[in-house]
C-alpha positions in Angstrom: 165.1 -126.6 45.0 165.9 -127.5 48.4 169.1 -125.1 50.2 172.1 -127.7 50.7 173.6 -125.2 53.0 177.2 -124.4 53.5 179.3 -124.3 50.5 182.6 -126.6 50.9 184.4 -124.8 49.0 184.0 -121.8 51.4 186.9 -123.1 54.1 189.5 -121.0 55.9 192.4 -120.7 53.5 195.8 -120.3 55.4 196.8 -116.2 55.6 199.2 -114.4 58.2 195.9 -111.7 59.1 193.1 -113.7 60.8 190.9 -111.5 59.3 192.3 -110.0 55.8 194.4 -110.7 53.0 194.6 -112.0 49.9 193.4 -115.4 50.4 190.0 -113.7 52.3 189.4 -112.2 49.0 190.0 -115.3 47.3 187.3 -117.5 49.6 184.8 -114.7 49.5 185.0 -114.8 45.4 184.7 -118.7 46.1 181.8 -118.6 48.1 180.0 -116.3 45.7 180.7 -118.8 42.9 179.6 -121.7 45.3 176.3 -119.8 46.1 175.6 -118.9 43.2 173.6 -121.4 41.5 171.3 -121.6 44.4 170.7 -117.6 45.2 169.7 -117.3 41.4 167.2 -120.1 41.4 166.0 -119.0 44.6 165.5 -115.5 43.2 163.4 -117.0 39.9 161.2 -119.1 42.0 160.1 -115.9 44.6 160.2 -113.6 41.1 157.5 -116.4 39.6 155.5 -117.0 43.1 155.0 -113.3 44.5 153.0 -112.5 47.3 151.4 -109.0 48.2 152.2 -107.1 51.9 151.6 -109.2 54.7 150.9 -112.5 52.5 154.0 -113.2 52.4 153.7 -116.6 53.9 155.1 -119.0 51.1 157.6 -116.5 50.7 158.5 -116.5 54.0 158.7 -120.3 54.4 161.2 -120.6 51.8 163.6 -117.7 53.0 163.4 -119.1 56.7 164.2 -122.4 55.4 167.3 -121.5 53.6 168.2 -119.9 56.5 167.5 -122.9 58.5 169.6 -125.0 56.6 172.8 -122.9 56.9 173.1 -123.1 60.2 171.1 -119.8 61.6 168.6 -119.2 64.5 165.3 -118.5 62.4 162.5 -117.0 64.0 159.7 -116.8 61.9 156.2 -114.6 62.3 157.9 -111.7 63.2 154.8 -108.5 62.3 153.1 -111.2 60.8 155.0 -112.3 58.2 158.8 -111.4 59.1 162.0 -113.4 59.1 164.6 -112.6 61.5 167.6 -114.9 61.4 170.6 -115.5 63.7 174.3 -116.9 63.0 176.3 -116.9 66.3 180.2 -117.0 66.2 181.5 -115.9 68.8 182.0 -111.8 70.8 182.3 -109.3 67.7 180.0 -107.0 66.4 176.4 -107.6 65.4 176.0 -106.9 61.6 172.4 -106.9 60.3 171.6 -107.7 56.6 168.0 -106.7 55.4 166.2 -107.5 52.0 162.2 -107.3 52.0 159.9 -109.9 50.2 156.6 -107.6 49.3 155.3 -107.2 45.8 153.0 -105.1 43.9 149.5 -105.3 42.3 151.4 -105.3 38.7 150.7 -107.0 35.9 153.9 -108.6 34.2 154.5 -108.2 31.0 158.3 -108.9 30.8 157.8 -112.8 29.1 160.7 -113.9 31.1 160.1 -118.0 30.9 159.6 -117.6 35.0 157.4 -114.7 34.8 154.7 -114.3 37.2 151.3 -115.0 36.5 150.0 -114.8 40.3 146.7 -112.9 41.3 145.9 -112.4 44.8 143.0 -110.5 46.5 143.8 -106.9 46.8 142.6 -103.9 49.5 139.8 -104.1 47.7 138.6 -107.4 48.0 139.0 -108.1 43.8 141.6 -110.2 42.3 144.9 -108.2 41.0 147.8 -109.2 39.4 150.9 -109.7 41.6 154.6 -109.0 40.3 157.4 -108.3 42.0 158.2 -105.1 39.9 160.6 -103.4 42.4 163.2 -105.9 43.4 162.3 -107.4 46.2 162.3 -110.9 45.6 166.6 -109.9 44.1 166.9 -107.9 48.1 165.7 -111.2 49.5 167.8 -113.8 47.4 170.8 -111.7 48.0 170.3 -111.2 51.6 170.3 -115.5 52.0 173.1 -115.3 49.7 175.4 -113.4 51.3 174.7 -115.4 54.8 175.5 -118.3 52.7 178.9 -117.3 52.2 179.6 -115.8 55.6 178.1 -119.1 57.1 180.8 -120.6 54.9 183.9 -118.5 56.5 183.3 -118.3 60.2 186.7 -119.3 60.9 187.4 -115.9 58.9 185.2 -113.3 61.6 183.8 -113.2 64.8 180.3 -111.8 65.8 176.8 -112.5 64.8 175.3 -111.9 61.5 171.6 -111.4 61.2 169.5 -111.6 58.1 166.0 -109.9 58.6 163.5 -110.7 55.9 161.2 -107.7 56.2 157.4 -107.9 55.1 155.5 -105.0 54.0 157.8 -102.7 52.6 155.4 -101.5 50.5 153.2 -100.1 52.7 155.4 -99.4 55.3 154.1 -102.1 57.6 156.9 -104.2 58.1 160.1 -102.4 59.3 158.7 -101.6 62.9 157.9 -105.3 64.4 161.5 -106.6 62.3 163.6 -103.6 63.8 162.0 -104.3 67.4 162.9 -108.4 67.2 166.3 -107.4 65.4 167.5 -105.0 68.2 165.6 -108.2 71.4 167.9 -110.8 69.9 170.8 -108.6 69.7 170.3 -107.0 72.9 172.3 -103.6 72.6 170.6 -103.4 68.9 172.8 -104.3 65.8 176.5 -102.6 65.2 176.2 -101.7 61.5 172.6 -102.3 59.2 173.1 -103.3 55.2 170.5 -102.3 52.8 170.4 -103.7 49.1 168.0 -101.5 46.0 167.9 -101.9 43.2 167.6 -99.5 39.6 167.9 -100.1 36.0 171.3 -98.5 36.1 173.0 -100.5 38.5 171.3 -103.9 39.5 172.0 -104.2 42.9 173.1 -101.2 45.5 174.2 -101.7 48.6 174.2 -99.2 51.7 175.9 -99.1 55.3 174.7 -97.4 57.6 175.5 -97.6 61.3 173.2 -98.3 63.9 175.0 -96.3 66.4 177.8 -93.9 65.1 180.1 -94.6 67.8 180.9 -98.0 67.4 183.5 -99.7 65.2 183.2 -101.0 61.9 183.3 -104.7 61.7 186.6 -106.1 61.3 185.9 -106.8 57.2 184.8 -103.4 56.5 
C-alpha cells in the first residue's frame, strides 16, 4: 500500500500554549488514530518480506518512500543500505528517531496469515530462512509512524526531526555509517536520540537518551 502522507486530521487545534495543552494531547491521540492503518500494514508487509543485514534493499525502498511522501529529505544508501531522513521546521532542536530493518536466519513458525516464508543466501553461501524474530520490522514501522504524526503537527513544534533507518543491527554493521550521516546533516550532531525494543512483556519500549547532556530537552518532552 502506497503512504498517502500527512494525515488531515493531524491540524493545529487552537490552545493558549504554542507548544502544550490539552488540545496537543488531543491531536497527537488524533494522529496516532490517523496513522494507524497505514503503520500496521506497513509493519505486516516488512514482517512477511524480511531481508538479512545489509540486504536490506526492498526494505529500504519502502521506508524511504514513506518518508518521501510525508514531506522529509530522504537520503538513501547510507552504509549500504541505511535510511536517514530529514523534516525541517524551522530553529529548535534536532531530535533523532531510530528503528533498524535487519532480520534473522530464523525459520517462522508463528502461522500468522502474513508470516514470512523468505530464504535468502546466508554467510555461508546456502539458502536460510529469514524472519524478523526480534522486532525490527515493529522499530521501523513505528519509527515512519511517529514522523507521520509529527509531519502532521508542525505548526505544534519547531526544529528538525530525523528518522534514521539503520541496517545491520544484527551484526553491528550498521550504526556507524547512519550515526556519521545523522550527526553531517545535523551539523552539531542531534539534541536528543529515541530508541524503540521490543519484549514479550511490553511490546514496544521506548528510550531517550541525549546526545549531549547539556542541551535542553525538546520543548514536548
Amino acid at each position: 500500500m502506497p503512504w498517502r502522507g500527512k494525515s488531515n486530521e493531524c491540524k493545529e487545534q487552537d490552545d493558549d500554549d504554542e507548544f502544550g495543552g490539552a488540545s496537543l494531547k488531543q491531536a497527537i491521540e488524533a494522529g496516532v488514530d490517523a496513522a494507524f492503518g497505514e503503520v500496521q500494514a506497513l509493519y505486516r508487509h516488512l514482517h512477511q518480506y524480511p531481508e538479512l543485514p545489509f540486504q536490506e534493499h526492498e526494505t529500504a525502498a519502502r521506508l524511504a518512500a514513506a518518508l518521501e511522501a510525508l514531506g522529509f529529505e530522504v537520503t538513501r544508501g547510507v552504509g549500504g543500505t541505511g535510511v536517514v531522513a530529514l523534516l525541517r521546521n524551522g530553529e529548535g532542536p534536532t531530535v533523532l528517531l531510530r528503528g533498524d530493518m535487519d532480520a534473522l536466519p530464523i525459520e517462522e513458525q508463528t502461522g500468522l496469515d502474513y508470516a514470512s516464508r523468505v530464504t535468502a543466501m546466508g554467510v555461508d553461501g546456502k539458502p536460510v530462512p529469514v524472519m524478523h524474530a526480534c522486532g525490527h520490522d515493529l522499530h521501523s514501522s513505528c519509527a515512519v509512524g511517529a514522523g507521520a504524526v509529527l509531519a502532521g503537527l508542525q505548526a505544534r513544534w519547531r526544529g528538525t526531526l530525523m528518522v534514521v533507518c539503520q541496517p545491520a543491527e544484527e551484526i553491528f554493521g550498521g550504526a556507524g555509517p547512519c550515526s556519521t550521516t545523522a550527526f553531517i546533516h545535523a551539523s552539531r550532531g542531534p539534541t536528543w536520540c529515541w530508541a524503540s525494543t521490543t519484549c514479550r512483556r511490553w511490546p514496544v519500549r521506548s528510550g531517550i537518551s541525549p546526545a549531549a547532556p547539556w542541551r535542553r530537552p525538546p520543548p514536548w518532552a
